[in-house]
C-alpha positions as CSV (number, residue, x, y, z in Angstrom):
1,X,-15.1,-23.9,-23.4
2,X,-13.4,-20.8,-24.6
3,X,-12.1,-18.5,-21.8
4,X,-11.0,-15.0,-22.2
5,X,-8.7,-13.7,-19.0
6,X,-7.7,-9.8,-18.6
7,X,-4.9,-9.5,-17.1
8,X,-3.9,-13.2,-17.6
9,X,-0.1,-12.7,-16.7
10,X,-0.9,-10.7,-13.8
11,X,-0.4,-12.5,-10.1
12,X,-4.2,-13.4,-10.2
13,X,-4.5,-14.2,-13.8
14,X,-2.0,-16.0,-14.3
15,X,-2.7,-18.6,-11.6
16,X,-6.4,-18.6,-12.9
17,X,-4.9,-19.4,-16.3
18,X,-2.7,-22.2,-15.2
19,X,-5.9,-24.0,-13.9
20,X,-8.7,-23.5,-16.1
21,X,-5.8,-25.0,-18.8
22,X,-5.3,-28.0,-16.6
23,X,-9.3,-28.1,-17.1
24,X,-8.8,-28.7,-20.4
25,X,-10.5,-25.2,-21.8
26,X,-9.3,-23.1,-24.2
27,X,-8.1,-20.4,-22.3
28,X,-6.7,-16.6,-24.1
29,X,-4.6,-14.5,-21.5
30,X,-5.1,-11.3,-22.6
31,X,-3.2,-8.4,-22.2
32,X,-1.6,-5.5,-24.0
33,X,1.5,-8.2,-24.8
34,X,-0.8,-10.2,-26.7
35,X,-2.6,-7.5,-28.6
36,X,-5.7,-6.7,-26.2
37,X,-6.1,-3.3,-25.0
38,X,-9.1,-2.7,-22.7
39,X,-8.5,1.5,-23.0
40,X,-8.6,1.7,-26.8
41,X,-10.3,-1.4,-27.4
42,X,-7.6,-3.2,-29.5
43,X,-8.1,-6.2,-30.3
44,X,-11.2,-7.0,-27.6
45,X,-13.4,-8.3,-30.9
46,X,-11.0,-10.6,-31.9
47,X,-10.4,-12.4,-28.3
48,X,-14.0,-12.2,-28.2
49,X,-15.0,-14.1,-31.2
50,X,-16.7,-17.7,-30.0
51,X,-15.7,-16.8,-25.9
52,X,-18.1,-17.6,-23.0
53,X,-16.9,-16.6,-20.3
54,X,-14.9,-13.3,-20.0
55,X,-12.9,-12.9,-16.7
56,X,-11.4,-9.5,-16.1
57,X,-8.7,-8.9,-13.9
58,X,-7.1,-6.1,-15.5
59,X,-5.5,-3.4,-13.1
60,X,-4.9,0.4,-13.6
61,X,-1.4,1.2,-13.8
62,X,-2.1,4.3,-12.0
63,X,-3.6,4.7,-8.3
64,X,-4.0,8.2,-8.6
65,X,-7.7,8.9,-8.3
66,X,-8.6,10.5,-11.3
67,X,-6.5,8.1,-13.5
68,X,-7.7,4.9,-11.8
69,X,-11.4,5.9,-11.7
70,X,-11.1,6.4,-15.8
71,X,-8.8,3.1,-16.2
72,X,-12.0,1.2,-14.8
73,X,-15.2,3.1,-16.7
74,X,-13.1,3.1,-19.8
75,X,-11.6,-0.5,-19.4
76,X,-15.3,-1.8,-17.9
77,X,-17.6,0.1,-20.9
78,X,-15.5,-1.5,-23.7
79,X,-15.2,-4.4,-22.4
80,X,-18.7,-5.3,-21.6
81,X,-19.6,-3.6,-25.1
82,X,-17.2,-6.2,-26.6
83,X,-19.4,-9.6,-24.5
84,X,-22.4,-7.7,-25.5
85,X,-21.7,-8.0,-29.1
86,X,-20.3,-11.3,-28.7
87,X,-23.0,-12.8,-27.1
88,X,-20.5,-14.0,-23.6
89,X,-22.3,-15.6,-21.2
90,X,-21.0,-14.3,-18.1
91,X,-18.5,-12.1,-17.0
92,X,-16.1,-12.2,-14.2
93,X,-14.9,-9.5,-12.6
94,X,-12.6,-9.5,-9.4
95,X,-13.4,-6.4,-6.7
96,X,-12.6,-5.9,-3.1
97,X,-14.3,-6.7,0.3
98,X,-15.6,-3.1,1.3
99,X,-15.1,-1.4,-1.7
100,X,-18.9,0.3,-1.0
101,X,-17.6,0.8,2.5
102,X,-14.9,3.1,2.4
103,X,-16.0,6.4,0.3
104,X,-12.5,8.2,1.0
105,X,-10.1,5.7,-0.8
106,X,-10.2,6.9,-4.3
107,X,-9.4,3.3,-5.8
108,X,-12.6,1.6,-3.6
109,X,-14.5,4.6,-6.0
110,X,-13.6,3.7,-9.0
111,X,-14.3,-0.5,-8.3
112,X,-17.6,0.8,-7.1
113,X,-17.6,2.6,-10.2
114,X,-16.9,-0.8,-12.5
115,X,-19.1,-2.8,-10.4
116,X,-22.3,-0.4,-11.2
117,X,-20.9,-0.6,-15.4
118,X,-21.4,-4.3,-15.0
119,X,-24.9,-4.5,-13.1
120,X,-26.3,-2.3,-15.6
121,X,-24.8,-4.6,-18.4
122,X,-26.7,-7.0,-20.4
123,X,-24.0,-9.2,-20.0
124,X,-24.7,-12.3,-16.9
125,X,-22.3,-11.7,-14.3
126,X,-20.8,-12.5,-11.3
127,X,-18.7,-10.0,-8.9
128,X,-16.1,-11.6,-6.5
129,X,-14.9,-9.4,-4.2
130,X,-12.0,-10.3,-2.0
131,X,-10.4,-9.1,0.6
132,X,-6.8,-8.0,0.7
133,X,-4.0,-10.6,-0.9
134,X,-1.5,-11.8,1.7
135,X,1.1,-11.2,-0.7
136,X,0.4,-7.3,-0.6
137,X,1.4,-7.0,2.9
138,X,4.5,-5.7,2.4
139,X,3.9,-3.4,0.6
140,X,0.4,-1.8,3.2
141,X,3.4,-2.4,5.7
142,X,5.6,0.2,3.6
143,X,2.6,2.5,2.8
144,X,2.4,3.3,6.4
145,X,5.9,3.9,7.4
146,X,6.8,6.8,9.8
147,X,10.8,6.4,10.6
148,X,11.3,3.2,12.1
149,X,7.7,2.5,12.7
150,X,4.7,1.5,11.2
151,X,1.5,2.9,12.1
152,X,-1.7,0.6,11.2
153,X,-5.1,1.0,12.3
154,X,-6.6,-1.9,15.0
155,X,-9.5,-2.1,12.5
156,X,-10.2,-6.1,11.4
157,X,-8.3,-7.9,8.6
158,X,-8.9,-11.0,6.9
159,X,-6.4,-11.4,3.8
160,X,-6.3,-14.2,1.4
161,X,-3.7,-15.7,-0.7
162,X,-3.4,-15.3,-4.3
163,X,-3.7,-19.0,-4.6
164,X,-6.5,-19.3,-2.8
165,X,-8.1,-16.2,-4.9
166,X,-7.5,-17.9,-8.0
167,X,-9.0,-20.9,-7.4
168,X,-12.1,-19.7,-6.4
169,X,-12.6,-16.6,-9.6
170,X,-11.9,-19.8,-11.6
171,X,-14.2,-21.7,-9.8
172,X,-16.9,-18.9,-9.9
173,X,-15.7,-18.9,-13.7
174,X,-17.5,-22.1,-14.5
175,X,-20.2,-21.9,-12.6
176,X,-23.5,-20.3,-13.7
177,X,-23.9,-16.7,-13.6
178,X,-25.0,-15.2,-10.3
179,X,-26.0,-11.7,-10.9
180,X,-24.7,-10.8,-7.9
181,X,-21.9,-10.5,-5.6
182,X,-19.6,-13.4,-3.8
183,X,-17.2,-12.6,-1.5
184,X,-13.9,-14.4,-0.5
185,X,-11.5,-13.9,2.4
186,X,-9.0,-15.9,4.1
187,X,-9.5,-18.4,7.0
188,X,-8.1,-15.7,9.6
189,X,-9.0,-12.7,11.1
190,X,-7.1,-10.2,13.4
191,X,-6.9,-6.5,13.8
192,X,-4.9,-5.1,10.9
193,X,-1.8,-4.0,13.1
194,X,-1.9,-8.1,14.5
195,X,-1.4,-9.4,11.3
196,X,1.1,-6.8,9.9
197,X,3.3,-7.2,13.3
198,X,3.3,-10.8,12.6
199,X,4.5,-10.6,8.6
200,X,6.9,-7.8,9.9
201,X,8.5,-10.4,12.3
202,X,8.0,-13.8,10.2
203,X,10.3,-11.5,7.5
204,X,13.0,-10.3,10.3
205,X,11.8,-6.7,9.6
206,X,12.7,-5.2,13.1
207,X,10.4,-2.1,12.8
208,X,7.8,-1.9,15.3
209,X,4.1,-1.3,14.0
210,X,2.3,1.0,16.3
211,X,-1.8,0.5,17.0
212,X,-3.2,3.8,15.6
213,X,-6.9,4.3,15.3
214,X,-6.6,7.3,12.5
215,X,-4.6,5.5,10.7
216,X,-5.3,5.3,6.9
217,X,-5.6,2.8,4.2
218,X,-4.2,4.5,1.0
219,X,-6.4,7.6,1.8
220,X,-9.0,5.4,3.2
221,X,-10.1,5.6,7.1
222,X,-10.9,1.9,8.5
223,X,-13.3,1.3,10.9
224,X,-13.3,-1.9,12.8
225,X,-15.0,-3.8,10.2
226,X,-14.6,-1.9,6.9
227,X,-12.3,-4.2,5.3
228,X,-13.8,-7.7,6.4
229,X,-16.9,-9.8,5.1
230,X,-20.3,-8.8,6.8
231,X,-21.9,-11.5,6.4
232,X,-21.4,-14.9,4.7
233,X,-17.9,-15.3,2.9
234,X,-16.1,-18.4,1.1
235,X,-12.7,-19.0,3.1
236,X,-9.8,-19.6,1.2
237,X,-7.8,-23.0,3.0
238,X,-4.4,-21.3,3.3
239,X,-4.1,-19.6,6.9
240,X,-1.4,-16.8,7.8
241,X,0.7,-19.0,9.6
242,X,1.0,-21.0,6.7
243,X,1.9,-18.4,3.9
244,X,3.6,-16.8,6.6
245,X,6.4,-19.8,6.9
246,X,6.3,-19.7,2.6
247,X,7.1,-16.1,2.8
248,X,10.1,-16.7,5.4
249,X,11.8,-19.9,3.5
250,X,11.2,-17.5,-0.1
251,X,12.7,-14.8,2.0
């Protein structure tokens, strides 16, 4: 089976690469390196030509809110225009746990934003929305910084490894369209300033993280569950401790 990935060489996509290959598909990983340009539409008709499934990963380079929110209807119309016309048979399209949830965080808009593109595509679908990657920690942990401490909100957390992510969107990849929405998280879940306090000192970061209720997210206010599965979630099989110990030896 032919198998387009956006954003193939990206952290995700090119894990999900690596193993629908070892599945023996024909697998493209496209990006603007290769010729693919989801913004201007380069080169989308030829990646499509004799593709099934379509998995888009692709990532704005921007996070400001304007730019992001046009990264994903720009990138999400032509690239659901291109399946159309190609006659893909479902499309895969990676969002986050609580995206709907959290109206002030300018980036949750605009995956709202792509996720309504695609349910109003004629293209099958399937949305998986995860929750945060573990590897991203360090970089919420530096997003909240205040001289030597770091101010998170108490609000639950369940993050997942990339690993984990990508083997489930490439699971979800072969299976039959859903029309709907999956979501993924990892196998624990602790208030957000918990797990960050725990990363901080698995990495021999000495600053302390402070428990802060107004805390923000990247512009976003978190209530306790605004960031976590509601109801029933696939659980990745790496834990914290776990990627915590990878994180320490790699450190």
């Amino acid at each position: 089976m032919k198998i387009v990935v956006i954003g193939g060489t990206g952290l995700i996509g090119s894990k999900v690469v690596a193993i629908l290959r070892q599945g023996g598909h024909e697998v493209v990983a496209a990006s603007q390196k290769s010729g693919v340009n989801v913004i201007t539409g380069e080169g989308l008709k030829e990646a499509m030509a004799g593709t099934q499934v379509v998995i888009d990963l692709a990532n704005s380079p921007s996070f400001e809110d304007k730019a992001v929110l046009e990264f994903f209807q720009t990138a999400g119309r032509n690239v659901l225009a291109a399946e159309a016309t190609a006659g893909v048979r479902h499309h895969v399209a990676l969002s986050i746990v609580g995206t709907d949830r959290t109206p002030d965080n300018g980036y949750f808009r605009a995956k709202v934003a792509q996720e309504k593109l695609i349910e109003a595509s004629r293209v099958p679908y399937t949305i998986v929305r995860a929750t945060q990657f573990m590897e991203f920690l360090g970089a919420i942990a530096a997003s909240s910084v205040q001289a030597n401490t770091v101010r998170m909100s108490p609000g639950l957390f369940q993050p997942i490894a990339a690993e984990d992510v990508a083997a489930m969107v490439a699971d979800v990849a072969l299976a039959a369209p859903r029309n709907g929405i999956i979501e993924i998280a990892g196998p624990d879940r602790a208030p957000f300033n918990d797990i960050v306090a725990r990363y901080l000192k698995a990495i021999g970061d000495p600053r302390t993280v402070v428990r802060d209720p107004e805390a923000r997210y990247f512009g976003g206010r978190v209530e306790e569950h605004s960031l976590v599965p509601l109801g029933e979630a696939r659980l990745g099989r790496i834990g914290l401790d776990e990627w915590l110990r990878g994180a320490r030896a790699a450190g």
